[in-house]
N, C-alpha and C positions, 0 to 999 in steps of 0.2 A: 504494500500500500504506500501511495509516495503522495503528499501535498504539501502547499504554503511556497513561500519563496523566502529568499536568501539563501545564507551559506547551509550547508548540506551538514547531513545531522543523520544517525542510522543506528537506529533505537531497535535491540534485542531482547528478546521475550525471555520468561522463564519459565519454568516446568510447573504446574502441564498446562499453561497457556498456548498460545498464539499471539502472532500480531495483534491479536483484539483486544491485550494486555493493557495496549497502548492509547483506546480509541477516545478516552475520556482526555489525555493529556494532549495528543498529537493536535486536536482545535485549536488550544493555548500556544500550541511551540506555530502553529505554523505560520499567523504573522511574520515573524520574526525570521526563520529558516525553511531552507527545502527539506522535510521531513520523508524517511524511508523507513518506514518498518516493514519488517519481512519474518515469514516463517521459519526456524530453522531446522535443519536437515534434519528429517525422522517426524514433523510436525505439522500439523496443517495440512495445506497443500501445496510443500513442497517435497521433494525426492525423500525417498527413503527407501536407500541403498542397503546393502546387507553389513557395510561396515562403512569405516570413515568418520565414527563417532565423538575421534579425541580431539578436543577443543582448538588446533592447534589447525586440524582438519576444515573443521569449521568455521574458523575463524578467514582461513582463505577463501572456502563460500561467501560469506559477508563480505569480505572485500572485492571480490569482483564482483559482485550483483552491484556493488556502488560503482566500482571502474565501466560497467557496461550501462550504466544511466552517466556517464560522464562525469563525474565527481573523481578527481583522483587526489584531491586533500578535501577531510572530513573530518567532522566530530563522529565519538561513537560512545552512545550509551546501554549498556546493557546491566539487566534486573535477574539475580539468582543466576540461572544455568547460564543465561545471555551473561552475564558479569563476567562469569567463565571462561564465554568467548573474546568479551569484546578484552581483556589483559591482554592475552597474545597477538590478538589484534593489533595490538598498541606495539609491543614490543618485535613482531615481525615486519609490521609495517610502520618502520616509525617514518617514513618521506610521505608518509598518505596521511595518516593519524594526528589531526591536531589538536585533541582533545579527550578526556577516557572519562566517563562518568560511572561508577559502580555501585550498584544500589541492593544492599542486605543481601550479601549473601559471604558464605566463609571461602575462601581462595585456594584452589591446590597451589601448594610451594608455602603458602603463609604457617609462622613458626608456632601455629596449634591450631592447624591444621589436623591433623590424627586426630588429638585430643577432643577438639571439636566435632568429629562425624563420628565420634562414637558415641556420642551423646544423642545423636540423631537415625531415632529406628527407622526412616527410611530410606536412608543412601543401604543398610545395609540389605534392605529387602530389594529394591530395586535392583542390587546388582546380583538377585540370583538369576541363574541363569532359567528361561522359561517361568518359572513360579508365579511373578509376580503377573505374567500374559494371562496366565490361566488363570489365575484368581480374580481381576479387574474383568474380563471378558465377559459380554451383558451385563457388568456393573459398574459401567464408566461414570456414572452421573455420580451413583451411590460412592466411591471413592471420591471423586471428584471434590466434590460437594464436601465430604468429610474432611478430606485431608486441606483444603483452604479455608473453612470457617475455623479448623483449630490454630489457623495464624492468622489469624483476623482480629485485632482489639475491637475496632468502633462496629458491632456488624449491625447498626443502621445502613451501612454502605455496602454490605454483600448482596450480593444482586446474583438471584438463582437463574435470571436469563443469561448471565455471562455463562453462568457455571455448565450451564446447556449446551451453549458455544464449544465450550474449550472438552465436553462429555463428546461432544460429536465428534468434535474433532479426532480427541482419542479413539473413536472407534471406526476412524475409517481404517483398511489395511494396511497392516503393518508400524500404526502410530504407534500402540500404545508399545511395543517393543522396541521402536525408536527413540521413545522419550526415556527407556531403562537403560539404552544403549549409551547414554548421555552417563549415565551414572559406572556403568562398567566402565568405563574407560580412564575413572581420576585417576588411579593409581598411574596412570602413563601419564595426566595430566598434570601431578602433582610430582614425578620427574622433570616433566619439560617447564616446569614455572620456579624450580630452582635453581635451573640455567639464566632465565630471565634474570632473577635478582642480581646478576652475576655483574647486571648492564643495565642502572636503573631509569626508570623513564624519566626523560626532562621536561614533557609536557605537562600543561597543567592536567591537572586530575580531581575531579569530584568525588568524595566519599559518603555514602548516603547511605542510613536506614531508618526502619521503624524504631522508635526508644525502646517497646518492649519486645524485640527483637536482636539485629544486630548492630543496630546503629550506632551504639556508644562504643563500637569495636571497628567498624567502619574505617576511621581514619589513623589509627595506628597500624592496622592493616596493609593498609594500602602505601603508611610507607615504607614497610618495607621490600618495595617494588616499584618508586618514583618519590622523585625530592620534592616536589611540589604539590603537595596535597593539601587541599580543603574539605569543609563537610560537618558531619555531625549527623546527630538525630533527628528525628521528625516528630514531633510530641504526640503523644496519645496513638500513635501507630503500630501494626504488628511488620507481617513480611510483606504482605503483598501491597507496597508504599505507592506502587500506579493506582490500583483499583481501590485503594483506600483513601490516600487522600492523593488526588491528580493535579489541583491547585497549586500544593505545595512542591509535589514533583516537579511541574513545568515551572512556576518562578524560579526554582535554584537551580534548573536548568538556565532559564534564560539568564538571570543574575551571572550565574559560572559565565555562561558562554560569551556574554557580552563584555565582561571584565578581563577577562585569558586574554 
């Protein structure tokens, strides 16, 4: 999905969203910039190959879907698994990447990193192999639905038509084992992100989450992976900080973007 004008901006989803992560904020950004959100690989309706999962992979999907709309310097912001992406993004293409916005979610390569996904019973269920297809299979909405209202603080703002969306999504073929395909693959992603540190990013860089989430972790996070980091929490917030509060997302976008 691409609208608005100005400089170019390529906003990644996160699991088990879609592009449609986006749809409340992307009105607010696009005064301001040419907005691109896209599905990613294993999601929506875009490919979903039988590998190619690790972020790194991914991440040069993202970048030429913006080189073939002619953008070849951009912003990029990505939310959870997209945050994922968009880091190596940043640090494979740093001639393209003028910008990295990272919103609640914990980093393969970041130094608690383990400590942190162990805490978290679903990276390890996701990455069994088959289990989690057969189990989710004609219960997309029924997870769906469960596993985002328990990161949800304000849930005046869950909205069971999105959840519909992003349920369908899951169940066209081969989604919902593309979106677990995301999670098998950290352990190689969490290799290739402590090469990165090795060369940290000089861009500016936005660090974002929900307060009762990860946002008060957000920005020491992130630097240890680029010298220029701003950011913080987002009050009254949990994870999903697009579909929660999108106000606040798009201002500190625009604020970031226009200040860098």
């Amino acid at each position: 999905m691409t609208g608005g004008k100005g400089p170019p901006l390529l906003l990644l989803h996160g699991w088990p969203e879609t592009w449609w992560e986006w749809h409340r904020v992307m009105p607010r950004l696009a005064p301001h910039f040419s907005v691109v959100a896209i599905d990613l690989r294993g999601a929506g309706f875009s490919d979903c190959p039988r590998d190619g999962y690790d972020k790194a992979t991914m991440a040069r999907d993202a970048h030429e879907v913006m080189r073939s709309l002619g953008h070849d310097r951009y912003a990029v912001c990505g939310h959870d698994i997209g945050g994922m992406v968009a880091l190596p993004q940043a640090a494979l293409f740093r001639n393209a990447v003028s910008h990295l916005a990272v919103l609640d979610v914990p980093l393969p390569g970041w130094s608690e990193w383990e400590a942190t996904i162990a805490k978290l019973w679903h990276f390890a269920f996701h990455m069994n192999r088959d289990l989690p297809e057969r189990m989710i299979h004609g219960r997309e909405y029924d997870y769906v639905s469960a596993f985002m209202a328990e990161r949800f603080y304000d849930h005046s703002t869950f909205d069971p038509a999105d959840v519909e969306i992003f349920a369908r999504a899951m169940s066209l073929p081969g989604r919902t084992r593309g979106g677990m395909e995301w999670y098998r693959t950290l352990a190689d992603d969490h290799a290739a992100a402590l090469a990165y540190k090795k060369k940290p990013l000089a861009i500016p860089v936005l660090a974002m989450g929900g307060d009762r989430r990860f946002g008060p972790r957000m920005v020491p996070m992130l630097r240890e992976f680029a010298s220029d980091v701003s950011g913080g929490s987002i009050d009254r917030c949990g994870h999903y900080v697009a579909d929660e509060r999108p106000h606040e997302v798009a201002e500190a976008l625009i604020g970031f973007l226009r200040a860098a």
